[in-house]
MIGU-932512 format. One record per residue (C-alpha): x, y, z; residue in three letters; residue number from 0. Coordinates in Angstrom, 3 decimals. Layout:
<sites>
SITE       c1       c2       c3   r   k
SITE        X        Y        Z ALA NUM
...
</sites>
This chain:
<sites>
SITE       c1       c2       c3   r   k
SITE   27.703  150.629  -48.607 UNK   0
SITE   30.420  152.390  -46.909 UNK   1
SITE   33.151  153.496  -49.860 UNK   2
SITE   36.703  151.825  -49.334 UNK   3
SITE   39.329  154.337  -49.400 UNK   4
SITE   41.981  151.816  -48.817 UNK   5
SITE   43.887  152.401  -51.799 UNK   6
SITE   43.951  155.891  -51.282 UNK   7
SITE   45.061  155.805  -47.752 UNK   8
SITE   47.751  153.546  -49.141 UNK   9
SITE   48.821  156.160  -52.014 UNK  10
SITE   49.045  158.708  -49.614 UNK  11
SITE   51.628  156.675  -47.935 UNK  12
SITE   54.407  156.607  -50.141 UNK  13
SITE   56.767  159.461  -51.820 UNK  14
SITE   55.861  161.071  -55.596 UNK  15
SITE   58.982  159.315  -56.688 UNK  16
SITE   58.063  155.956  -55.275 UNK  17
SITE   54.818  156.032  -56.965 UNK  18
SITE   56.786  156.677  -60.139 UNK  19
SITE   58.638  153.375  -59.683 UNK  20
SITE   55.499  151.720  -58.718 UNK  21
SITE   53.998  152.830  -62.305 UNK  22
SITE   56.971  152.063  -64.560 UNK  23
SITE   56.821  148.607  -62.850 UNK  24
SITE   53.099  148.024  -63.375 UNK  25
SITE   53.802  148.708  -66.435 UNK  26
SITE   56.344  146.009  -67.420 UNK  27
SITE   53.919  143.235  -65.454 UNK  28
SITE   51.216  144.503  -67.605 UNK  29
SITE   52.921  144.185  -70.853 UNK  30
SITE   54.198  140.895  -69.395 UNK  31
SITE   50.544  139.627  -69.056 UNK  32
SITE   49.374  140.512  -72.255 UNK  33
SITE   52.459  138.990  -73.652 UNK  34
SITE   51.149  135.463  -72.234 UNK  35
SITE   47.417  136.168  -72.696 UNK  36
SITE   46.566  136.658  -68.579 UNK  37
SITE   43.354  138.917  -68.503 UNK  38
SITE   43.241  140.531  -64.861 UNK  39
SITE   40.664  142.608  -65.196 UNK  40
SITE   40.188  146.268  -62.946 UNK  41
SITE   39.188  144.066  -59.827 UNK  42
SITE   41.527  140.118  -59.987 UNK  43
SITE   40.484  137.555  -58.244 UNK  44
SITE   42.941  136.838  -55.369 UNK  45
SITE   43.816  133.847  -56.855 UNK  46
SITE   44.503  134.629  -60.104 UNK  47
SITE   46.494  137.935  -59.563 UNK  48
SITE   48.700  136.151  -57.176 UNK  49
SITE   49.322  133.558  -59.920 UNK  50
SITE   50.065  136.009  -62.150 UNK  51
SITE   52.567  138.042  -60.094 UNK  52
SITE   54.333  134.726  -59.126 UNK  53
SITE   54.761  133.423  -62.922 UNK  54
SITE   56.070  137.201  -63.776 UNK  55
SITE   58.449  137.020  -60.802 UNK  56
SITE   59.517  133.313  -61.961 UNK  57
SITE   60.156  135.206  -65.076 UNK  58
SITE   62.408  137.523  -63.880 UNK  59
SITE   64.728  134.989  -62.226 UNK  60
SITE   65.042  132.748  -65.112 UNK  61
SITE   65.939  136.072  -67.555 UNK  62
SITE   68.637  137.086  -64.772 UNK  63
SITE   67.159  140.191  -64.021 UNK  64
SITE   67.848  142.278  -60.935 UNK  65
SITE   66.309  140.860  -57.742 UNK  66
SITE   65.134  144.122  -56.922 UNK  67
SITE   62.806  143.960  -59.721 UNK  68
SITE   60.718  140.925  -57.742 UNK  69
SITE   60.369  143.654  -54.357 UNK  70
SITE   59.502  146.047  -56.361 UNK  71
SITE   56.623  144.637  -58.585 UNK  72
SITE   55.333  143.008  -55.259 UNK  73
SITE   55.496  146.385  -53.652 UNK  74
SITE   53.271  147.755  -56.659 UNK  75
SITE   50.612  145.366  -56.516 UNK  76
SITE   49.892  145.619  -53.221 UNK  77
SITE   49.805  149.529  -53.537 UNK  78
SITE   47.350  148.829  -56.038 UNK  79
SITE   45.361  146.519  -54.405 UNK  80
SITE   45.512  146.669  -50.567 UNK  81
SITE   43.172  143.975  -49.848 UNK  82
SITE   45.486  141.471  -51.738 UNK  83
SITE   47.790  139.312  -49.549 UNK  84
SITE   49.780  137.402  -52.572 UNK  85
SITE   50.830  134.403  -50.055 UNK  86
SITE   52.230  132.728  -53.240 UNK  87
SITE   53.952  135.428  -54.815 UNK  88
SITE   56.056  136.191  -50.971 UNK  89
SITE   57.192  132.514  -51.051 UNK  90
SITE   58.458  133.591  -54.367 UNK  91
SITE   60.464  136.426  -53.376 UNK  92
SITE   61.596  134.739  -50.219 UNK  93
SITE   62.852  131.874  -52.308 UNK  94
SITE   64.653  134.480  -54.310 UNK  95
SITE   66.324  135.919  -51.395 UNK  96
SITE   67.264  132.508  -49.731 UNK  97
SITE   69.405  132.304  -53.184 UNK  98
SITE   70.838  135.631  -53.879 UNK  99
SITE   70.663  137.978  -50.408 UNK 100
SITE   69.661  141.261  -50.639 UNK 101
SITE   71.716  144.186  -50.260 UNK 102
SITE   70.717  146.292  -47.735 UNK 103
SITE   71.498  149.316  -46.082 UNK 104
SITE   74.409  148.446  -43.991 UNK 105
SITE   73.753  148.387  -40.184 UNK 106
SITE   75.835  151.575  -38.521 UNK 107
SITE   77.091  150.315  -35.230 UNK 108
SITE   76.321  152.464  -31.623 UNK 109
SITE   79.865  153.617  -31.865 UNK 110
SITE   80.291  154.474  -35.305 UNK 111
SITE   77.038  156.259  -34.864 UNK 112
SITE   78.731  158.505  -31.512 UNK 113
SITE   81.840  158.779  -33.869 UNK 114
SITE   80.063  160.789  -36.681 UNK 115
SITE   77.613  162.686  -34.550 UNK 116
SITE   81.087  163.858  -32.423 UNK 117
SITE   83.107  164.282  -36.295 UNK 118
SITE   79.672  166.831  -36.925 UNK 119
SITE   79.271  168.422  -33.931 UNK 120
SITE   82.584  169.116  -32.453 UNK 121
SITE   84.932  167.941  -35.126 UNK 122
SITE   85.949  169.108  -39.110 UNK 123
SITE   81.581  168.206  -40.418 UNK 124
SITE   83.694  165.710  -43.243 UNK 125
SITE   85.230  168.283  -44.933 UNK 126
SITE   82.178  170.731  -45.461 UNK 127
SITE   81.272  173.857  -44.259 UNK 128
SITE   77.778  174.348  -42.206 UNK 129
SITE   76.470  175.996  -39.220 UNK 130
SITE   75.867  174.996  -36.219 UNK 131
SITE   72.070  174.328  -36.395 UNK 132
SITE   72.030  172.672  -39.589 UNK 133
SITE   74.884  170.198  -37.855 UNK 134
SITE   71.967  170.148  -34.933 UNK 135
SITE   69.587  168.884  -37.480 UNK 136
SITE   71.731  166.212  -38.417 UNK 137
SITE   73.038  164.906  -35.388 UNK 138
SITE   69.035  164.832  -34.211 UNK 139
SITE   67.706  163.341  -37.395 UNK 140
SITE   70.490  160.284  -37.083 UNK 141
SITE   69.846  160.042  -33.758 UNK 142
SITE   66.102  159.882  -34.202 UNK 143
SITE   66.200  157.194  -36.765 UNK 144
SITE   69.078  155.220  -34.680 UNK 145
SITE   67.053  155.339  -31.369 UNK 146
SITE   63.391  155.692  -32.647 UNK 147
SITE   63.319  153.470  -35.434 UNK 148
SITE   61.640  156.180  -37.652 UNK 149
SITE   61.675  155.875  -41.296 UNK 150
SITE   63.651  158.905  -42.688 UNK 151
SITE   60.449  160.038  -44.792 UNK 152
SITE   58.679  160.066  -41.093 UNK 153
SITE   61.190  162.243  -39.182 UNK 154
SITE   61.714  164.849  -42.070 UNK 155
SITE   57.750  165.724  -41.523 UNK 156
SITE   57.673  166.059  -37.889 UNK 157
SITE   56.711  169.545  -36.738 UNK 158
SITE   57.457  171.367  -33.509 UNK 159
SITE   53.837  169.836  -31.990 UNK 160
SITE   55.088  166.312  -32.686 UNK 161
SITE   57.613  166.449  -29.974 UNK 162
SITE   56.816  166.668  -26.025 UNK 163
SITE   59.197  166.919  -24.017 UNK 164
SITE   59.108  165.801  -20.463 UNK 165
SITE   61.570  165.540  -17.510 UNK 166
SITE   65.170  164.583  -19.104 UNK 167
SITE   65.439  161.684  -21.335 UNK 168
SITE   61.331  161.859  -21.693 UNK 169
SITE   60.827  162.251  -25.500 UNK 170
SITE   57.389  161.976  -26.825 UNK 171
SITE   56.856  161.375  -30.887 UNK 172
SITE   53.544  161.633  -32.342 UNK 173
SITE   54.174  160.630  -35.703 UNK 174
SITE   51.590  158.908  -38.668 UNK 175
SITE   54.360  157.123  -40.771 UNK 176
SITE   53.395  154.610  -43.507 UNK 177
SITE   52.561  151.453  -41.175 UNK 178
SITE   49.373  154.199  -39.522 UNK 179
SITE   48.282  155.628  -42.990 UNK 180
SITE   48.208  151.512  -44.816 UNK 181
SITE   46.612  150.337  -41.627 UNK 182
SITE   44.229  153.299  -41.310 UNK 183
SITE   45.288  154.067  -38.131 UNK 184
SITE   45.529  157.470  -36.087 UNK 185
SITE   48.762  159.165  -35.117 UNK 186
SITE   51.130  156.754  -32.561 UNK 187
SITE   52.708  158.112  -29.819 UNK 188
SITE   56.457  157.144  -30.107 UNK 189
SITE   58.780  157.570  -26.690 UNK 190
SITE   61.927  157.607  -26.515 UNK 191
SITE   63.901  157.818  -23.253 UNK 192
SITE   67.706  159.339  -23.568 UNK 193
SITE   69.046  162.213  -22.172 UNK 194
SITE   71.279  162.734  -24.888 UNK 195
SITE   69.094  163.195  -27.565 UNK 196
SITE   66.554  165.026  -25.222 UNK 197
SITE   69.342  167.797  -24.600 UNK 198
SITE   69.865  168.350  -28.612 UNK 199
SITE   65.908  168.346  -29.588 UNK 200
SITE   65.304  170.958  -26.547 UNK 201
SITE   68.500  172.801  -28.034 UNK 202
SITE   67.086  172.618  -31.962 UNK 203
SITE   63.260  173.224  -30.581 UNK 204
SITE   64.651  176.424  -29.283 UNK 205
SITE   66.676  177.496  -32.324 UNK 206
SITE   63.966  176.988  -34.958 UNK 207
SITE   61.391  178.671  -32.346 UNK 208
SITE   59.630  180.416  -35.333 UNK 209
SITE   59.122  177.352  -37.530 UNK 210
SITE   56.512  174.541  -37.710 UNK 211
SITE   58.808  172.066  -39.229 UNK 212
SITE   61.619  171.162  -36.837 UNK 213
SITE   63.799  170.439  -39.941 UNK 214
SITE   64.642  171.829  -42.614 UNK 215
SITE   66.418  169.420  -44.949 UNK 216
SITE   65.264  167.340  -47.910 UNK 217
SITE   65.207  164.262  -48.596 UNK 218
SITE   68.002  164.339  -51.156 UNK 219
SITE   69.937  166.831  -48.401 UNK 220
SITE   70.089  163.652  -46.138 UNK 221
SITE   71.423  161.279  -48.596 UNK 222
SITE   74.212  163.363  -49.729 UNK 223
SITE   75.073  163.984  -46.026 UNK 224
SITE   75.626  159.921  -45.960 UNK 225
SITE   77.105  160.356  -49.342 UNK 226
SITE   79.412  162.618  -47.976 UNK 227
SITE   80.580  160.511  -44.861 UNK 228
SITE   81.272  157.285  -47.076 UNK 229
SITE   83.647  159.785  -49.634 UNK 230
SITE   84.987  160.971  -46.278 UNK 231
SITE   85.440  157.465  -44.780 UNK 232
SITE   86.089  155.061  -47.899 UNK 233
SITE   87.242  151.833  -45.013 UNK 234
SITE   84.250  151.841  -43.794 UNK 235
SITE   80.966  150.604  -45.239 UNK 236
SITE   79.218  152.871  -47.033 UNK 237
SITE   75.972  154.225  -45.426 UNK 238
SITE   72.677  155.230  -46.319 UNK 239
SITE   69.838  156.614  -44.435 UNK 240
SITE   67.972  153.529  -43.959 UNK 241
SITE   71.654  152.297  -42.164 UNK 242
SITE   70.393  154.148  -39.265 UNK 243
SITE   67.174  152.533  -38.332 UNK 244
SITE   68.894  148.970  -39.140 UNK 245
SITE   71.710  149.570  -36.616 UNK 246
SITE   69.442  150.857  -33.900 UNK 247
SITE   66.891  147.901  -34.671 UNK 248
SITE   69.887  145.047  -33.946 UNK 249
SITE   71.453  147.499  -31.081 UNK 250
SITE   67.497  147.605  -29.160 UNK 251
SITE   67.461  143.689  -29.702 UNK 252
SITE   70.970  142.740  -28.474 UNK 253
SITE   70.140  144.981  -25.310 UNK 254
SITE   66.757  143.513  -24.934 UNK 255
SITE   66.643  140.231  -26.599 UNK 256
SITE   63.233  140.668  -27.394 UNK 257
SITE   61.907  140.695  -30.776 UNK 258
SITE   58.427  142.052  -29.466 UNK 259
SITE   60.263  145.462  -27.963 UNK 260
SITE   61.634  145.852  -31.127 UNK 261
SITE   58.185  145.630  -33.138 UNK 262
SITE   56.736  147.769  -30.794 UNK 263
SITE   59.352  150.728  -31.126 UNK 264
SITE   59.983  150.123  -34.824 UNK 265
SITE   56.150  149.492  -35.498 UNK 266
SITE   56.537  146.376  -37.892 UNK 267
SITE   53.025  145.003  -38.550 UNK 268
SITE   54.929  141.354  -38.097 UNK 269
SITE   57.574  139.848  -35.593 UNK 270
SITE   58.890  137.736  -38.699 UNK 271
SITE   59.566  141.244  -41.012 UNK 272
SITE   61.393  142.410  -38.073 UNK 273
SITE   63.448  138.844  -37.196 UNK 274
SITE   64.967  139.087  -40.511 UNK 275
SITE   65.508  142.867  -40.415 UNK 276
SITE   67.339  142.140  -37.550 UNK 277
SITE   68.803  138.475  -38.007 UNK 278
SITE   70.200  139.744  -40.703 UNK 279
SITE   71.603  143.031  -39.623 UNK 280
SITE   73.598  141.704  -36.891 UNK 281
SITE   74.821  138.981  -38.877 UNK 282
SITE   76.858  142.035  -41.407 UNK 283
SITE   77.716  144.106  -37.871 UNK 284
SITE   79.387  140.772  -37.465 UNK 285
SITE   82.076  141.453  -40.631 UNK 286
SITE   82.845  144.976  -39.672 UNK 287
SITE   86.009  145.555  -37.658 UNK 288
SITE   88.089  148.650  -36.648 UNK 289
SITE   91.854  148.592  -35.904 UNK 290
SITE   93.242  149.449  -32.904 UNK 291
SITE   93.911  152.720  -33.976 UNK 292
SITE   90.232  153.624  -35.080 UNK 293
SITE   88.511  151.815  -32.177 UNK 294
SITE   90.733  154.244  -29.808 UNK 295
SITE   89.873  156.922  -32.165 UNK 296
SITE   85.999  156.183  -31.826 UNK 297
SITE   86.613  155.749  -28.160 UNK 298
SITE   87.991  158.867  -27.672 UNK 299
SITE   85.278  160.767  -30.022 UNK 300
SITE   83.125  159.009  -27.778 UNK 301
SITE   84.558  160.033  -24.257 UNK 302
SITE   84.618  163.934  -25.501 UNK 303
SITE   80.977  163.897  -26.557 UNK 304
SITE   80.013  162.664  -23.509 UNK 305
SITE   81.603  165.662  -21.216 UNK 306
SITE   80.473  168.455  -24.448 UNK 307
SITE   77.213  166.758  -23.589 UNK 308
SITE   77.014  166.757  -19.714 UNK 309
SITE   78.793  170.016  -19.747 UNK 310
SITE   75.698  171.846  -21.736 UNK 311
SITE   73.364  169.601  -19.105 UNK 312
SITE   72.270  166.451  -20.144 UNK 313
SITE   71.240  164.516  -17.130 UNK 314
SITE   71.305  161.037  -16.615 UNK 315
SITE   73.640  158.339  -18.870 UNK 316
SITE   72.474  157.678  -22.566 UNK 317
SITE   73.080  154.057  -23.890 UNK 318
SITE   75.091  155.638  -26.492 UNK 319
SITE   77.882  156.572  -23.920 UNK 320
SITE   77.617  152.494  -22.036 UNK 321
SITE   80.833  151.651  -21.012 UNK 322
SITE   80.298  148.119  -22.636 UNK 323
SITE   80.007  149.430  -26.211 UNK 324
SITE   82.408  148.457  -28.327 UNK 325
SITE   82.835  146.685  -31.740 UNK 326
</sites>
């Protein structure tokens, strides 16, 4: 009998620090269990470990304890066991949510996306001193996320041989994220068709010539780059670097309409995980306005970005530049 490395596969797939959350929280549920005399056992019956997750979870809401908490325990289960599906336990957390929302990463709009790539590029970088191909990184990285859907763990491993680039705005991904490595799957071949972003990657692939990654920053670089916008721009939501793949996720689907497009590019195993990514994203784009004076502000950032851009040679129009975007 063939030896199921499904669990590994699945470990494999998440961060060193995640798997440290995953084990403090496995923890608690354990010490919950033994607390009410539930016996598991190394290999639980479907039944009875979805039970058992679902009266822990029932738990938590009754004590007042963060929502989070409920994600997170579910999230360690099914690390732990990959063949479990927990249909109880989701209604659970679904119920939750229907009662207190999550928070999630705020959904950056196309604009205010062009505004801070322009503020990095060609403007004062927030208040922080850099050179020019670390702003490069950046500006691809955000735009990656925004336009790819990548996670940000995905795009930080990409090497020079993940990217082909074809004829201007052919981009060719190969990446093996966290939906391939669960699933088992091979590497997927993510395009991407802009002539803005195709002019920057042939610009940074060019630059770093002599390395195999194509960037350089960290994890915890990223997040104090978004750190560092929201301290720079306190009236506007704060953002974080899942904001990115949220706002291109609900900017793809009011373009196409199509929740199927939208699985495809962001590679959602589900069209209902990816309706109420979405749903719910546009519905907060909704609440954020700009003032006259900021929306002329982003339109102008805007309008210089595009001739910087088809002044170094981009060819062909980039949604990101559509007359029709605005807030």
């Amino acid at each position: 009998m063939p030896r199921d490395v499904t669990a590994d596969l699945r470990r494999t797939a998440v961060s060193a620090g995640t798997q440290t959350r995953y084990a403090t929280a496995l923890q608690f549920f354990w010490a919950f269990c033994r607390l009410v005399n539930v016996v598991l056992g190394v290999s639980p019956e479907e039944s009875a470990l979805d039970e058992a997750v679902t009266t822990y979870i029932e738990w938590l809401f009754r004590e007042n304890l963060p929502k989070f908490q409920s994600t997170l325990i579910l999230a360690a289960v099914l690390d732990l066991f990959p063949r479990s599906r927990l249909a109880q336990t989701r209604r659970v957390v679904r119920a939750w949510d229907r009662i207190e929302p999550s928070r999630s990463a705020f959904p950056i709009h196309a604009l205010y996306l062009i505004f801070l790539v322009h503020e990095l590029l060609l403007g004062g970088n927030f208040g922080i001193e850099a050179g020019f191909e670390i702003k490069l990184q950046f500006a691809c990285i955000m735009l990656l996320l925004f336009l790819g859907l990548f996670r940000p763990a995905e795009v930080r491993t990409l090497t020079r041989a993940s990217f082909t680039l074809g004829p201007s705005p052919q981009i060719t991904v190969r990446v093996r994220g966290k939906t391939e490595v669960r699933a088992n799957r091979p590497a997927t071949a993510v395009t991407i068709n802009d002539p803005f972003l195709h002019l920057l990657l042939t610009c940074l692939l060019e630059v770093r010539a002599s390395d195999a990654y194509l960037f350089s920053l960290s994890a915890q670089t990223f997040t104090r780059f978004c750190k560092n916008v929201s301290a720079f721009y306190p009236m506007f939501p704060r953002i974080i670097p899942y904001s990115f793949k949220r706002g291109g996720a609900s900017d793809l689907f009011r373009r196409t309409g199509s929740f199927d497009i939208c699985v495809d590019q962001g590679r959602w195993e589900h069209v209902n995980t990816a309706r109420r990514y979405i749903e719910s994203a546009l519905a907060e784009q909704m609440i954020f306005e700009l003032s006259p004076a900021w929306l002329r502000r982003m339109q102008q950032a805007r309008a210089h970005l595009f001739e910087f851009a088809r002044s170094g040679g981009m060819g062909g129009r980039s949604r990101l530049f559509d007359d029709v975007l605005s807030l």
